[in-house]
Structures are given as C-alpha cells and as structure tokens.
C-alpha positions as CSV (number, residue, x, y, z in Angstrom):
1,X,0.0,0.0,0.0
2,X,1.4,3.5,-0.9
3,X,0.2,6.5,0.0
4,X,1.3,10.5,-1.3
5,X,-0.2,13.4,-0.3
6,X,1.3,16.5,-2.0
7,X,0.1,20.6,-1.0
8,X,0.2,23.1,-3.9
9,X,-1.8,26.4,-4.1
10,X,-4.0,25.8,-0.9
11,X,-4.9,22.1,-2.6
12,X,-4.0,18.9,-1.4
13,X,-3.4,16.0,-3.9
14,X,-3.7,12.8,-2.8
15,X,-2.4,9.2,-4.3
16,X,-3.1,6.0,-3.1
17,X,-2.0,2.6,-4.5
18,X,-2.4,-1.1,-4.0
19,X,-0.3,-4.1,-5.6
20,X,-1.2,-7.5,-4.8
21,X,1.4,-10.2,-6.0
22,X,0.2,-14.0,-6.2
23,X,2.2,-16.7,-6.0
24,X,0.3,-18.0,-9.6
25,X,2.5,-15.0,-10.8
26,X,-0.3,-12.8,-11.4
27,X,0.0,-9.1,-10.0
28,X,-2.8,-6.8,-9.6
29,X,-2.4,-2.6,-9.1
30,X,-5.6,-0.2,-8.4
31,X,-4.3,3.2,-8.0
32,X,-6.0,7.0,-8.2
33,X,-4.5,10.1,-7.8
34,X,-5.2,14.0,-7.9
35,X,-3.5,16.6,-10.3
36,X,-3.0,20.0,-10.8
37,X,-0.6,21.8,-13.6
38,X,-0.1,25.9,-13.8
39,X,0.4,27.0,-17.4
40,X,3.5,27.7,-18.3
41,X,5.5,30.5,-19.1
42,X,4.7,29.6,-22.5
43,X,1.2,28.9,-22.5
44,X,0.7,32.2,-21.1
45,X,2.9,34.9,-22.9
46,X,4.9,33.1,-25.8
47,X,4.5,35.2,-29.0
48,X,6.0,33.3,-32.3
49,X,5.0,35.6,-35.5
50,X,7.7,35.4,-37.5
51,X,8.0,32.2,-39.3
52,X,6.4,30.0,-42.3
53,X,3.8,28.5,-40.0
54,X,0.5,30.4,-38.3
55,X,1.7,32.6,-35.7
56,X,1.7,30.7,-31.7
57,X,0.3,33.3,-29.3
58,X,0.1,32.6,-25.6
59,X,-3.0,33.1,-23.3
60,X,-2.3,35.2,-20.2
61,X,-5.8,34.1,-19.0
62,X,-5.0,30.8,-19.0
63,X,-6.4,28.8,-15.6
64,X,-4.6,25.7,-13.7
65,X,-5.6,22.2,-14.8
66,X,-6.8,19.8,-12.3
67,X,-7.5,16.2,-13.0
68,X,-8.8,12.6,-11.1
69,X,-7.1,9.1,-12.3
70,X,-7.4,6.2,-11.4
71,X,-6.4,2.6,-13.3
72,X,-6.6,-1.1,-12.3
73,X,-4.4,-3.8,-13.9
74,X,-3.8,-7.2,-14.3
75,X,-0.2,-9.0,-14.9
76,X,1.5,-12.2,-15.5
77,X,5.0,-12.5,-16.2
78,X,7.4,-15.7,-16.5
79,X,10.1,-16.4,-18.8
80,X,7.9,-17.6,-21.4
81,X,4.9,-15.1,-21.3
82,X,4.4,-11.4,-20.3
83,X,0.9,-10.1,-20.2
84,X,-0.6,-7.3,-19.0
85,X,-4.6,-5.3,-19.1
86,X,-4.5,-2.2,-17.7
87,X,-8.0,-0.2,-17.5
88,X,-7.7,4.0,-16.9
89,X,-9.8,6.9,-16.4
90,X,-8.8,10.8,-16.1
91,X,-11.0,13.3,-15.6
92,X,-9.3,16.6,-16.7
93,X,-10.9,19.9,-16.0
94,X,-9.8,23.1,-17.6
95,X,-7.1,20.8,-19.8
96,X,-4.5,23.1,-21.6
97,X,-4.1,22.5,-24.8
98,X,-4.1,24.7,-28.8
99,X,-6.8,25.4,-31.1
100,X,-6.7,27.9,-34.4
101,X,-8.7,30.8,-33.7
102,X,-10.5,32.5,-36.4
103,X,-7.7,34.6,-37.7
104,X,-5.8,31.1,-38.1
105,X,-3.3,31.5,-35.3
106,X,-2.5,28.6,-32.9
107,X,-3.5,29.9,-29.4
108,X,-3.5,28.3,-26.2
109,X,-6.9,27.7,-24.1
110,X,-8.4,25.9,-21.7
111,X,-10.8,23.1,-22.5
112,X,-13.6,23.2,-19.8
113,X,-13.7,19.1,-19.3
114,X,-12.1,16.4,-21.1
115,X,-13.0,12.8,-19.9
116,X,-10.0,10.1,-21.5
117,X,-11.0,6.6,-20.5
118,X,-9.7,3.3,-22.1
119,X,-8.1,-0.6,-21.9
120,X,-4.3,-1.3,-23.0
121,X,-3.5,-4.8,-23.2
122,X,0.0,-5.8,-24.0
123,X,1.2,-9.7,-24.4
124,X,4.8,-11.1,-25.0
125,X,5.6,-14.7,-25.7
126,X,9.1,-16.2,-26.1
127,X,7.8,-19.2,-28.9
128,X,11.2,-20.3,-29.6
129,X,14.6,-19.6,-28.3
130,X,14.7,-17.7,-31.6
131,X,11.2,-16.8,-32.3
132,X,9.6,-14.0,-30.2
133,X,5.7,-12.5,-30.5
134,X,4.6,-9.3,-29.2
135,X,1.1,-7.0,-29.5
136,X,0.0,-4.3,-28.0
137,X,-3.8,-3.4,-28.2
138,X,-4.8,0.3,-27.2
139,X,-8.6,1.1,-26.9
140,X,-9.3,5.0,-26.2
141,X,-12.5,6.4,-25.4
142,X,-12.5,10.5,-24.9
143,X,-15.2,12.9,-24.3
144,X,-15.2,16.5,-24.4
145,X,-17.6,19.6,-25.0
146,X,-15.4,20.9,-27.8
147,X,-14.6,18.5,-30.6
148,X,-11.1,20.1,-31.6
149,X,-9.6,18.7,-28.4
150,X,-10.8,15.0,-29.3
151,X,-8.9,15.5,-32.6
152,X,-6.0,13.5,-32.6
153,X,-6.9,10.5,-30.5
154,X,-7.1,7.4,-32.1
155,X,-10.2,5.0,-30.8
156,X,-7.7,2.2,-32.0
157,X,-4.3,1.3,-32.1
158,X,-3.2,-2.3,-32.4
159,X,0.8,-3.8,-33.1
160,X,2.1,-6.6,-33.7
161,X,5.8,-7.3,-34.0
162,X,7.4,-10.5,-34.8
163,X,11.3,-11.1,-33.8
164,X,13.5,-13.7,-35.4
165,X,16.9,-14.5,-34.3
166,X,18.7,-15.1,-37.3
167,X,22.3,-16.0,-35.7
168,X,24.4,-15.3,-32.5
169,X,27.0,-13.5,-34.6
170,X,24.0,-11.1,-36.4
C-alpha cells in the first residue's frame, strides 16, 4: 500500500495505490490520484509571428488544470509469457491545450472538461529460443464539449511485432 499526499496552491493532492502479487504470478495494481498543472510560461505569454507556420500566441488568462485518475491492472510475467490489461480513467478539467482561432493563429486555451478513459492490453511470448511474438492493443474512449480537443486520438491502435533471431553472430 502506498500513500502520497502533495500541497500546492491551498490544494491537497492525494495518491493511493495497492499491488497484490500472487504466488500464480499474477500481479494486480488499483491506484487514483489528484493533479494539478499551472500554465507555463509559454502557454501564457509566448509570441512566435515570425515564421512560415501560423503565428503561436500565448493566453495570459490561462487557468490551472486539475485532474482525477485512477487505473486497475492485471499482470503475468514468466520467462515464457508477459501479459498485462491495464483499464484507466482521467477526468481533466480546464485541460490546456491549442486550437486555431478565427484569424488562423495557434492559441492556447483551456478546454472546460475532457473525460480520456480506455483498456491497454499488451502480451509477449518467447515461442522459440529464436522466435519471439509481441502485441499491443490500445482502446481509447474520450469525451469533451469541444470537438477540436478529441482530434488527434485514435479510438484504436493495435501492433504486432514478430522477432527472429537469425544467428548469434547477427
């Protein structure tokens, strides 16, 4: 069992975790903790006009982020298999992030809520002493009020790699 507490602007932020090991091999975590992030210098005040690409203009009314997570996961690991499911949840409120405004400039803002929620799954297997499998599964679910933050995540990523040990010497 591990506990954090951390004090920052009049906040507390707590952490707490859990790990449980069997002697099957099989590890479980459970875990939540508290955030909070300033904007930085950047976010605030950075003013980049003079190059190729839309101008990057700061927002000095910028407010801290604050955020919940928590994730539960499952593990197994022996010589000849590693697996792992890990299932998270972070509730982010005023996230700080970029959008174009209408003049086309990259600004900073803060995004009222974002909710980011998901499974990853990862499994290793040694088949041979030269013959290795691995995959990694990612499932993302994200909310939002505004769309442009939701942008770039990917519902789905999936990869599979396949390792063959062609000689000592190579």
């Amino acid at each position: 069992l591990s506990f954090g507490l951390r004090f920052k602007e009049n906040t507390v932020l707590p952490s707490i975790s859990y790990l449980i090991k069997e002697n099957n091999d099989y590890t479980y975590r459970f875990s939540y903790s508290t955030g909070h992030r300033k904007p930085s210098i950047k976010e605030r005040y950075y003013q980049w006009q003079d190059h190729a690409g839309p101008d990057i203009l700061g927002n000095p009314d910028l407010e801290s982020s604050k955020n919940n997570y928590f994730s539960m996961s499952v593990d197994k690991r022996n010589f000849i298999n590693d697996f792992s499911v890990n299932v998270y949840g972070n509730r982010i409120h005023n996230m700080i992030s970029t959008e174009y405004n209408n003049s086309g400039d990259l600004i900073y803002k803060n995004y009222k809520t974002v909710v980011i929620k998901g499974i990853n799954v990862h499994y290793y297997r040694n088949v041979t002493d030269k013959l290795k499998l691995k995959f990694v599964y990612n499932l993302t679910d994200a909310f939002s009020s505004s769309a442009d933050i939701l942008e770039g995540i990917s519902r789905h990523a999936f990869r599979v790699n396949l390792y063959y040990k062609l000689s000592d010497k190579i």
